[in-house]
TORPARO-592620 format. One record per residue (C-alpha): x, y, z; residue number from 1. Coordinates in steps of 0.2 Angstrom, whole numbers. Layout:
BEGIN
{{X; Y; Z}; NUM} ...
//
This chain:
BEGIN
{{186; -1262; -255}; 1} {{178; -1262; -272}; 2} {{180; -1247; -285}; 3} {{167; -1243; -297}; 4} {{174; -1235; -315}; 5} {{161; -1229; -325}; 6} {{164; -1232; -345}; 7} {{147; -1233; -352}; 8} {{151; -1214; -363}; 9} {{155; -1213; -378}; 10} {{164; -1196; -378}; 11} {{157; -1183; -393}; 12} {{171; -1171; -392}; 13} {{183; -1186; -395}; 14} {{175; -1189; -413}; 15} {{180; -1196; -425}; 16} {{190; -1206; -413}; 17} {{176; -1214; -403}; 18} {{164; -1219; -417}; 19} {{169; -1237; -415}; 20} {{176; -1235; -398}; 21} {{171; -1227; -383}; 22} {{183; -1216; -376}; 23} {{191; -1223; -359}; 24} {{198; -1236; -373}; 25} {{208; -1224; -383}; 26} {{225; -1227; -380}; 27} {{239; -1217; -373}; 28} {{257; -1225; -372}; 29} {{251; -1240; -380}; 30} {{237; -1244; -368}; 31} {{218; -1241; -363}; 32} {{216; -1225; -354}; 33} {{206; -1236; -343}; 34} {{219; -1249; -340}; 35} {{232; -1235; -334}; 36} {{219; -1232; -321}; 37} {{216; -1249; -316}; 38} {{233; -1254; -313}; 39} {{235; -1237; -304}; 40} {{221; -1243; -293}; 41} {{228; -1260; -291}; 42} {{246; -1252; -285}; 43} {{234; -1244; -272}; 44} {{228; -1260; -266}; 45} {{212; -1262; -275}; 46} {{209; -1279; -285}; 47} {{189; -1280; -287}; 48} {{181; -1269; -298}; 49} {{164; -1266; -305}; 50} {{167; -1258; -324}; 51} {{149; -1248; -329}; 52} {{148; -1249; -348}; 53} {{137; -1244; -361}; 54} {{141; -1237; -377}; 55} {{153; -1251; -386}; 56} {{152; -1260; -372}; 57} {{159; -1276; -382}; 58} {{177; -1270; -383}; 59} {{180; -1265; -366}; 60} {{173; -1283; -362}; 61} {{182; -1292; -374}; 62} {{199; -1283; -371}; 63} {{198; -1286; -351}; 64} {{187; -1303; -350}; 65} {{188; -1307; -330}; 66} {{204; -1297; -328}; 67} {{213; -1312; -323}; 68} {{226; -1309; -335}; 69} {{229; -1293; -324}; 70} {{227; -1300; -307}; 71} {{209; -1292; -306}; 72} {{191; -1297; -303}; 73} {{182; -1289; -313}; 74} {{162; -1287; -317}; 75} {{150; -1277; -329}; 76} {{136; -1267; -325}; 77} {{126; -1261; -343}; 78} {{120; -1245; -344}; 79} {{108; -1245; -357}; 80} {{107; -1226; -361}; 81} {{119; -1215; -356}; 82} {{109; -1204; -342}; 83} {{123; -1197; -334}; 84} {{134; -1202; -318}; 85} {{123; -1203; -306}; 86} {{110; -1215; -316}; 87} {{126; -1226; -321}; 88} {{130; -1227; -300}; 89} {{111; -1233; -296}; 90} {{116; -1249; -306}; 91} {{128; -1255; -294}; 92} {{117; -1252; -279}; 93} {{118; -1268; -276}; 94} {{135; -1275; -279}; 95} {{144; -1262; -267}; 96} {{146; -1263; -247}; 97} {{145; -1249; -238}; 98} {{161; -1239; -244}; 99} {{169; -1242; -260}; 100} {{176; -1231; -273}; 101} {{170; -1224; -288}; 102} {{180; -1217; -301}; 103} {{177; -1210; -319}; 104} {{186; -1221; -332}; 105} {{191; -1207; -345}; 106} {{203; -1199; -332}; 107} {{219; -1209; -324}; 108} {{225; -1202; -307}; 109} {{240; -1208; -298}; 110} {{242; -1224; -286}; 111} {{248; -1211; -272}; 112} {{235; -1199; -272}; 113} {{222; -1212; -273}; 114} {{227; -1219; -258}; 115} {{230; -1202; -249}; 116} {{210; -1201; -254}; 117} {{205; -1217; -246}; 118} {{217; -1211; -230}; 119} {{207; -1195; -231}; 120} {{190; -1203; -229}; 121} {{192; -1217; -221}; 122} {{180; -1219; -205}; 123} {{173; -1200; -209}; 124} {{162; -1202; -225}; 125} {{162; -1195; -244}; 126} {{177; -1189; -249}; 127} {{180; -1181; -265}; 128} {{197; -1179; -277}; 129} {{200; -1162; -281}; 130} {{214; -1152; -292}; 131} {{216; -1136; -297}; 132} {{219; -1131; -314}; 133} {{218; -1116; -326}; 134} {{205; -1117; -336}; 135} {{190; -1123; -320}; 136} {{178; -1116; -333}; 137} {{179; -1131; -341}; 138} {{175; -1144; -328}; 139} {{165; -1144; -312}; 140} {{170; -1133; -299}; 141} {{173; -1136; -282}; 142} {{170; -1123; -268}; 143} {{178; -1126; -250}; 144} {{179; -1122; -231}; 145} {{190; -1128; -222}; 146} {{190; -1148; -226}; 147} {{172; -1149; -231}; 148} {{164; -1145; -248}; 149} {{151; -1131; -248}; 150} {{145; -1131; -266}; 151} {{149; -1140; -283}; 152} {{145; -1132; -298}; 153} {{145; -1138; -316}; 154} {{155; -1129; -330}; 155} {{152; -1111; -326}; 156} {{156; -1099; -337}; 157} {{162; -1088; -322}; 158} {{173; -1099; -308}; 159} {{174; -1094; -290}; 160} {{188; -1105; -286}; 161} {{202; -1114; -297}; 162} {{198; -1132; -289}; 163} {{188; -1144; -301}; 164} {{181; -1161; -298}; 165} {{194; -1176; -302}; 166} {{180; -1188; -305}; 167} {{189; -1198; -291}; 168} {{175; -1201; -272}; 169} {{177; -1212; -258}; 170} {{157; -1214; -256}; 171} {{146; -1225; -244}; 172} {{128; -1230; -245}; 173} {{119; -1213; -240}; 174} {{123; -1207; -258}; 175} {{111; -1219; -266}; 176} {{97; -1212; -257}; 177} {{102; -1195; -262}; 178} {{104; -1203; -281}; 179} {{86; -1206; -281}; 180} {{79; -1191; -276}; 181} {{92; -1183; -291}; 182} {{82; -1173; -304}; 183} {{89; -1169; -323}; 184} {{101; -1158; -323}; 185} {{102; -1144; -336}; 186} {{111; -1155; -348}; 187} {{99; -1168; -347}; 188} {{106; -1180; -336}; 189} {{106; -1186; -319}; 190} {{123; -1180; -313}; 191} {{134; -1186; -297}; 192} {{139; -1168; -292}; 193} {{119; -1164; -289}; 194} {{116; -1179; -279}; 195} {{132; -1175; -269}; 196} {{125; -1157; -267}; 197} {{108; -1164; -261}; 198} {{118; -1170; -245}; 199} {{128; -1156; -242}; 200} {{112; -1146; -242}; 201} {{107; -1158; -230}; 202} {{121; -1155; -218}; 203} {{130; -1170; -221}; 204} {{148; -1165; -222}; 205} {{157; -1170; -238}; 206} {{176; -1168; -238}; 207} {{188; -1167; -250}; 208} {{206; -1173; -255}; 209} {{219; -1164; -266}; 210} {{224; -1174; -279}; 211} {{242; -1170; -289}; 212} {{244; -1181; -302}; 213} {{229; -1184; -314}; 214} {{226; -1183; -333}; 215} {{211; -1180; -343}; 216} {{206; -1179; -360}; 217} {{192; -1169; -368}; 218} {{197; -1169; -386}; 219} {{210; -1177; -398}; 220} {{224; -1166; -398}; 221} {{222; -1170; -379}; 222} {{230; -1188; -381}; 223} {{247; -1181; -386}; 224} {{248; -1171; -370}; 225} {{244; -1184; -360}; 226} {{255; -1197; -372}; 227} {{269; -1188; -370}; 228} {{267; -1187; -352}; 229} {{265; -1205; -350}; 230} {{279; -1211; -359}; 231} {{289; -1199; -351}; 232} {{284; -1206; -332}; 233} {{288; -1225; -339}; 234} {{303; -1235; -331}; 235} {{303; -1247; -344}; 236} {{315; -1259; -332}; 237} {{303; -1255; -318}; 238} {{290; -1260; -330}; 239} {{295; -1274; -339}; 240} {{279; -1286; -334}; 241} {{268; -1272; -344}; 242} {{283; -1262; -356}; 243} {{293; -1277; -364}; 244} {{310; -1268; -367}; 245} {{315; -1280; -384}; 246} {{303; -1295; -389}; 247} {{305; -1290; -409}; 248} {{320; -1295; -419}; 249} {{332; -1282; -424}; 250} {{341; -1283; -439}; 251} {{360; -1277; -441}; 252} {{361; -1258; -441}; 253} {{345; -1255; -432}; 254} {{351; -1239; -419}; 255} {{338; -1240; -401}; 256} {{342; -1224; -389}; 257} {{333; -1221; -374}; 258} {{320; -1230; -368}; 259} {{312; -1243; -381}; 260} {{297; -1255; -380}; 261} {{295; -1269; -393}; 262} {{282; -1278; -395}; 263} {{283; -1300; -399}; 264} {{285; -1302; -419}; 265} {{289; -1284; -422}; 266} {{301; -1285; -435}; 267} {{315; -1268; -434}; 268} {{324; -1267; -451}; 269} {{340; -1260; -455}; 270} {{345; -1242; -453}; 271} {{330; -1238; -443}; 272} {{335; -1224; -432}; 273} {{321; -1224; -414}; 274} {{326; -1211; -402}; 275} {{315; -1217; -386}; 276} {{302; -1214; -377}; 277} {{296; -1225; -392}; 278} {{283; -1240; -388}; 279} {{280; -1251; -403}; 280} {{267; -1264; -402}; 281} {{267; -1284; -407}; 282} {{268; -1292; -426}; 283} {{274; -1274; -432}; 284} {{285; -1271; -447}; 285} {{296; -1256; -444}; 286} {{310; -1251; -461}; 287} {{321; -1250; -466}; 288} {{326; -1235; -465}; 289} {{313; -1226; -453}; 290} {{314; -1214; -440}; 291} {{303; -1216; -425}; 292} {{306; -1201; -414}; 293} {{301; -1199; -397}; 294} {{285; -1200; -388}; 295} {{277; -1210; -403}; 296} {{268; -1228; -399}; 297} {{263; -1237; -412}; 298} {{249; -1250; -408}; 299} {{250; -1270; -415}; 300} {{250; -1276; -432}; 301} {{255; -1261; -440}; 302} {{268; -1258; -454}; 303} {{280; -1242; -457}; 304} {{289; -1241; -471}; 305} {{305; -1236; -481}; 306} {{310; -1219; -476}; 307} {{295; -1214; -465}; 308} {{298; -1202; -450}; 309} {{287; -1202; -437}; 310} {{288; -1189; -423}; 311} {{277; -1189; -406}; 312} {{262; -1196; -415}; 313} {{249; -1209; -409}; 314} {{245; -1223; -421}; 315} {{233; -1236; -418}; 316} {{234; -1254; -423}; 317} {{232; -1261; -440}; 318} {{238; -1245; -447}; 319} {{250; -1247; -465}; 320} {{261; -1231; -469}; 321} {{272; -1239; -481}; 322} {{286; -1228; -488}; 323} {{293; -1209; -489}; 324} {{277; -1202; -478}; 325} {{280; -1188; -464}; 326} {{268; -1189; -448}; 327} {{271; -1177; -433}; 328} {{259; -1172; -419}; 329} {{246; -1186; -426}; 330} {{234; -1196; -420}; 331} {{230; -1210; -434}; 332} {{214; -1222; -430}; 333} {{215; -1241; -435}; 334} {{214; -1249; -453}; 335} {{223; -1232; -461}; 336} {{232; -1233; -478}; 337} {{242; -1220; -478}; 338} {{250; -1218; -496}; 339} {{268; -1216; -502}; 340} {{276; -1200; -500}; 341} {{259; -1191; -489}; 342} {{267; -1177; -478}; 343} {{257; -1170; -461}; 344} {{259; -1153; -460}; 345} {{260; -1151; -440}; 346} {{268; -1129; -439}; 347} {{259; -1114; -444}; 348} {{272; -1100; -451}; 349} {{267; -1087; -442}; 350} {{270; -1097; -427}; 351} {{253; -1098; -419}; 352} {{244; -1111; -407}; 353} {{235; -1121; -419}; 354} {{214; -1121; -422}; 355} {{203; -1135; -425}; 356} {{186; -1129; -430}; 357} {{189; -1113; -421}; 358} {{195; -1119; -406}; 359} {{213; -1117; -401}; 360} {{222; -1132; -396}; 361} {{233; -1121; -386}; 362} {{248; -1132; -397}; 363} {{259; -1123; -406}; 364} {{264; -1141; -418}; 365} {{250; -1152; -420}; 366} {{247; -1162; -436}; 367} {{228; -1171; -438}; 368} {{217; -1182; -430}; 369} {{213; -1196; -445}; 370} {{199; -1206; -440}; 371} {{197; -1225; -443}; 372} {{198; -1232; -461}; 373} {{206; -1217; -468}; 374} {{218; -1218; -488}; 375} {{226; -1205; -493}; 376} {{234; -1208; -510}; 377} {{253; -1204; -515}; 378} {{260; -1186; -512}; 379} {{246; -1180; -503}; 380} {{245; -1166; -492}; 381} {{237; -1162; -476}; 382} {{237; -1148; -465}; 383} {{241; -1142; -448}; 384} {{225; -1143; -438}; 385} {{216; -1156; -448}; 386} {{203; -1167; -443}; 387} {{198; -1181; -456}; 388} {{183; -1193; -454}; 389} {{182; -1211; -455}; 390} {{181; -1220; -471}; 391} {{187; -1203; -481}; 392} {{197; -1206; -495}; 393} {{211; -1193; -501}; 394} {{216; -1195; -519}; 395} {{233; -1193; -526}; 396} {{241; -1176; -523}; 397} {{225; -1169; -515}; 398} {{229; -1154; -502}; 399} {{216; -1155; -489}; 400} {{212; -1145; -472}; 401} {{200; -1141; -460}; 402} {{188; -1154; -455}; 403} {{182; -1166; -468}; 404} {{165; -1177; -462}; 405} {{166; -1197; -461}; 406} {{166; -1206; -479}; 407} {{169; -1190; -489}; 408} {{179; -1193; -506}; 409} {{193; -1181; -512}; 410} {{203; -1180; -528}; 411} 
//
């Protein structure tokens, strides 16, 4: 069986983190979000994929090539401008047999519940993952009876049931029919969940299959939930072909506890102190004297400094935070210089759920999304709920907060 992952989106609401990246490649515990569902897929059994792209198609491509190196067969399907869903499905019409999967490549669901999916399905049509959530408003709901689905409905402000589409269907050929005779939908797309309605109107039965494990991200502060998550469910013995537990060099008085990946060439100095789950990536320079706290991953080629804590943060590759800087609750894009003695404010004092732009983040500590390309010179200061744009520059002791556009300039 084949499985279709759509990946052509860029993701808006992920901004600035997908301006030079589309989303399903932002990383959560040191990976693609895509490649935690891919090798979820391949527990289940599946080895061929077709991988819809679009938007920065070139770094999905170059970072998975044939997917060899992951015991996959991989091919690309381009689609050109981002329509929606069900226009990115018409472009594999005719690379599928008559049931395959298709799953949305921003979301990763577990091995177990995909198979349970497949189980569900098998012999007796579409089948669709389902979860149930809180906040249903947010997604597509899903209304039931018995083990068909009677109605999907996008995003409405007004739920009549707490299930919500997983972006996870066993489908067969009858949906491309419905596909074509899918209109635009009031976003201005050609959706799935339309074309799915179209046969249910029909009277062809679609079922659906509850899904428990799944993790999806709609904006930044998102990531650290579903970081800390990840790094939480990671055996790194169990996982040692993906999680290398030590392939740095330690030096003398470097303290490991918990669970500890290290990347080849990483370099850990003396005194460091890094209390697990902590993932560190390849050609890194950690020290001396750091303090990596837990559920931080720290992508390849990066260098942390004297006396730099760290605590549950994401920090992309090629990233310098040299000396006597505090980052908590952050996500930091690639190519940052962030300057001596820069603190990351990531607690309100009244001890409030922080906002971004007016929008709660429902966190109580998160610290600030800094885009790619981002300086901040010495002792500077930025706030709890902060959102910095690529290419910005923050001078010397500058306080800054709030959300600051792409290339701005602050001294």
């Amino acid at each position: 069986m084949k499985a279709v992952v759509l990946a052509a989106g860029e993701g808006r609401r992920m901004r600035p983190l997908t301006f030079v990246r589309p989303k399903v490649m932002l990383p959560i515990a040191g990976k693609p979000i895509i490649e935690h569902l891919l090798i979820e897929l391949k527990k289940a059994g599946i080895s061929d994929f077709i991988i819809v792209v679009g938007y920065h198609d070139e770094t999905i491509r170059d970072y998975f090539s044939d997917g060899s190196v992951w015991g996959l067969n991989i091919q690309y399907v381009t689609q050109r401008q981002q329509l929606g869903t069900a226009n990115a499905l018409m472009k594999v019409e005719d690379l599928v047999e008559d049931t395959f999967l298709m799953l949305n490549g921003d979301t990763i669901v577990d091995a177990g519940d995909i198979r349970q999916l497949i189980g569900t399905g098998a012999g007796r049509g579409i089948t669709m993952g389902v979860i149930e959530v809180d906040n249903p408003e947010e997604y597509g709901v899903v209304e039931t009876e018995g083990e068909r689905v009677t109605r999907i409905t996008e995003k409405t402000p007004e739920p009549h049931s707490k299930l919500v589409n997983a972006g996870v269907y066993l489908l067969n050929r009858h949906v491309f029919g419905a596909l074509k005779e899918t209109g635009l939908s009031k976003r201005g797309e050609f959706e799935l969940t339309d074309s799915l309605q179209l046969l249910i109107d029909s009277g062809e039965t679609v079922r659906w299959s509850r899904i428990k494990n799944w993790i999806d991200v709609s904006y930044p502060w998102d990531l650290l939930r579903a970081n800390e998550f990840m790094m939480s469910c990671i055996d790194i013995n169990k996982d040692k072909d993906t999680y290398p537990v030590i392939e740095g060099n330690l030096e003398e008085g470097v303290t490991l506890k918990g669970k500890v990946a290290i990347g080849s060439d990483t370099i850990i100095k003396a005194g460091t102190y890094i209390e697990g789950p902590v993932i560190i990536g390849a050609n890194c320079e950690i020290g001396p004297n750091c303090y990596i706290r837990a559920s931080t991953a720290i992508g390849d080629n990066c260098r942390i400094g004297n006396a730099v804590e760290i605590k549950n943060s994401i920090i992309m590759h090629d990233t310098k935070i040299p000396h006597l800087s505090y980052v908590g609750d952050s996500v930091i894009a690639s190519h940052c210089n962030i300057g001596a003695g820069t603190k990351i404010a990531n607690l309100r004092f009244d001890d409030a759920t922080i906002k971004v732009a007016g929008r709660d983040t429902g966190r109580r500590k998160f610290g600030a999304i800094l885009g790619d390309g981002v300086k901040t010179g010495i002792n500077a200061s930025i706030d709890a709920g902060t959102i910095i744009g690529n290419n910005t520059l923050i001078g010397p002791g500058a306080f800054v907060y709030g959300y600051i556009k792409e290339k701005s300039r602050i001294f």
